[in-house]
C-alpha positions in Angstrom: 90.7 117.3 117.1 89.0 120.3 118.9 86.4 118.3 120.9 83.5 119.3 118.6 81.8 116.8 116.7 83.4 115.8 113.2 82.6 114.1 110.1 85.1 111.7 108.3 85.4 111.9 104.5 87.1 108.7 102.8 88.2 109.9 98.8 85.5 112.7 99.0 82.7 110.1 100.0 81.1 110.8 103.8 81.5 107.7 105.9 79.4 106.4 108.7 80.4 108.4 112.5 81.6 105.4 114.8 81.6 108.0 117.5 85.4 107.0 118.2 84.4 103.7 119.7 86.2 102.3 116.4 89.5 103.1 115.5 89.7 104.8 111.9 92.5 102.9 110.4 94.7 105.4 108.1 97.0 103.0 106.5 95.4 102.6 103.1 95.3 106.5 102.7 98.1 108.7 101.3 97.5 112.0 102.9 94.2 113.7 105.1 92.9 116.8 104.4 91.5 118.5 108.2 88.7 121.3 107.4 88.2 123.5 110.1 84.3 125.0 111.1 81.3 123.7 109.6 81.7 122.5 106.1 80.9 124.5 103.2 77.1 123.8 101.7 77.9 122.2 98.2 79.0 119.1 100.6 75.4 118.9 102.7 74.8 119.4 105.9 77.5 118.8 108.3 79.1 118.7 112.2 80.2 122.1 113.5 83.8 120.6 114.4 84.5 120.1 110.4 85.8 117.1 108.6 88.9 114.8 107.6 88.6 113.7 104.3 91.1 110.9 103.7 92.7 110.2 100.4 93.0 106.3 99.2 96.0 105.0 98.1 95.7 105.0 94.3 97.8 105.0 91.1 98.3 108.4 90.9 97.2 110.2 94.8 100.4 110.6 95.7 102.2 112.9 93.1 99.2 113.4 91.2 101.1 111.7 87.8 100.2 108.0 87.0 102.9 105.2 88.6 105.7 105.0 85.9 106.2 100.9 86.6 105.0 98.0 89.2 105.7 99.0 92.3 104.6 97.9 96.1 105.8 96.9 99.3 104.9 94.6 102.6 105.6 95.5 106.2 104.9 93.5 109.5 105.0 95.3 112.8 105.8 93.8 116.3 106.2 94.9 120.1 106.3 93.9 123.4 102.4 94.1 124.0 101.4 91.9 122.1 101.1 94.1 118.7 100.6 91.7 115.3 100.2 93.7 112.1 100.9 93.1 108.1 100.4 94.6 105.0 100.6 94.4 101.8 100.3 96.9 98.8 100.7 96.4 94.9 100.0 99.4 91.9 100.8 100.3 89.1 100.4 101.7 85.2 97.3 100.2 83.0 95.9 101.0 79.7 92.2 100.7 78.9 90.9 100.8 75.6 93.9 103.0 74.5 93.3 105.4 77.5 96.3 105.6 80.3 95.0 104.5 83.7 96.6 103.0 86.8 95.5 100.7 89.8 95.9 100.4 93.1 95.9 97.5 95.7 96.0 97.6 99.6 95.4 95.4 102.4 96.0 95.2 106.0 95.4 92.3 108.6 95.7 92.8 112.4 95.9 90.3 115.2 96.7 92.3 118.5 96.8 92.2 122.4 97.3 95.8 123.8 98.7 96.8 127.1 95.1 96.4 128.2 94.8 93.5 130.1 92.0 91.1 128.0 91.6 93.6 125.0 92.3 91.7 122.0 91.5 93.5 118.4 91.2 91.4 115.4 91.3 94.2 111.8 90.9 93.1 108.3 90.9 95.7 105.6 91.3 95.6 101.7 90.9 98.6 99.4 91.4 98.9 95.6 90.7 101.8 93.4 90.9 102.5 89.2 91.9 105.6 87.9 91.6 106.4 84.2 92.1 109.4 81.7 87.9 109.1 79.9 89.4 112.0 78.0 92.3 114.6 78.3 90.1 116.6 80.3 87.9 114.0 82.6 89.0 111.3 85.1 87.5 108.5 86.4 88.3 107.6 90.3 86.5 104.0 90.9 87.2 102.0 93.9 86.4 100.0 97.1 87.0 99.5 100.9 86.5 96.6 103.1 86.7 96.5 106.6 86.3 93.9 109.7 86.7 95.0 113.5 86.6 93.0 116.0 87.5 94.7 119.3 86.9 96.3 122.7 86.0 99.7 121.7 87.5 102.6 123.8 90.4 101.2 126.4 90.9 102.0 129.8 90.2 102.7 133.3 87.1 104.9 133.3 85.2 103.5 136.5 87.5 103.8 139.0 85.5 102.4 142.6 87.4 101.6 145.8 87.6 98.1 145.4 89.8 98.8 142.3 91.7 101.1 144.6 92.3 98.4 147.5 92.5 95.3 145.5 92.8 96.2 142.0 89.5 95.0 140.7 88.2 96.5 138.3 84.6 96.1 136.7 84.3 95.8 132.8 82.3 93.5 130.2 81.2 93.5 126.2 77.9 93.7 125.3 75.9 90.5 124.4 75.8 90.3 120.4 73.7 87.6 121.1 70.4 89.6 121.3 71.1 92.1 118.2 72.7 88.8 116.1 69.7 86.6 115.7 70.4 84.8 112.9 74.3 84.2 114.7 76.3 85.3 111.2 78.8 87.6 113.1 76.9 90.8 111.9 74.8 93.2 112.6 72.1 93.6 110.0 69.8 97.0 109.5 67.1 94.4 110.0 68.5 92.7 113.1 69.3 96.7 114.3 65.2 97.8 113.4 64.1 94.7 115.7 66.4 95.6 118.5 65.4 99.6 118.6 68.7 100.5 117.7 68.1 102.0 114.0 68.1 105.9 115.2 72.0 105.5 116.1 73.2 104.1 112.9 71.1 106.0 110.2 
């Protein structure tokens, strides 16, 4: 936000720094908190440009009182670029061994083109989380997130050379998964990572 170097939160819980080469999808949250400065100590150490913490969609995140019936919704989004997006959402009221609780469901699929000539992005996301009254005094917030990117990374012209100029070329590539993939499963293990040197930029 300031051009200092953040942290994301997700539901209190620090998440991994893609260093903005991923897009931080917000749609299964209902509401960010932005902390300004260096973060205060009881949360660790931290970046000096603060922190968003994002709060997941749950059965009671929104108005902080538990869903009074089922309730959800679905939404697609289209446009001219080439934009393909759906979601789905479902919560509601529970009770758990006499104890009121609620639940949560969201998920989100995205199969895009941009107005970036050959960028294609390809998003698959599911988050569900559990809230329930232990006593009339303690909460329990349980959950998960799922996510799958496939993408480009950051879009645009950033090496702009004379022949882009004069003939509108213009130089660009992905990087060959092939050498970090070795076993070919589509990801990226810590093990696969150690091998290929890479482990410092993802601890």
């Amino acid at each position: 936000i300031r051009g200092d170097t953040a942290d994301t939160y997700f539901g209190d819980m620090k998440k991994l720094n893609n260093a903005s080469n991923l897009k931080t999808i917000i749609g299964a949250s209902d509401g960010v908190t932005i902390v300004r400065g260096p973060p205060s100590a009881v949360l660790g150490a931290g970046s000096v440009g603060g922190f968003m913490n994002y709060l997941p969609k749950s059965a009671r995140a929104l108005t902080g009182k538990y869903l009074e019936g089922l309730t959800g919704k679905a939404s697609a989004t289209f446009d001219e670029w080439g934009r393909r997006v759906g979601t789905a959402e479902v919560g509601g009221p529970l009770s758990l061994f006499g104890r009121r609780a609620g639940f949560y469901v969201y998920t989100q699929m995205e199969d895009s083109k941009t107005l970036y000539v050959g960028q294609h992005v390809k998003d698959i996301i599911a988050q569900a989380t559990m809230t329930v009254d232990l006593t009339d005094s303690l909460r329990l917030d349980i959950g998960g997130n799922y996510q799958h990117h496939e993408g480009t990374g950051i879009a645009g012209w950033n090496r702009v050379t004379q022949d882009l100029v004069d003939h509108g070329t213009y130089q660009t590539g992905s990087p060959d998964f092939s050498l970090i993939d070795t076993d070919h499963n589509g990801v990226a293990s810590r093990a696969e990572l150690y091998n290929a040197g890479l482990t410092n930029n993802y601890n």
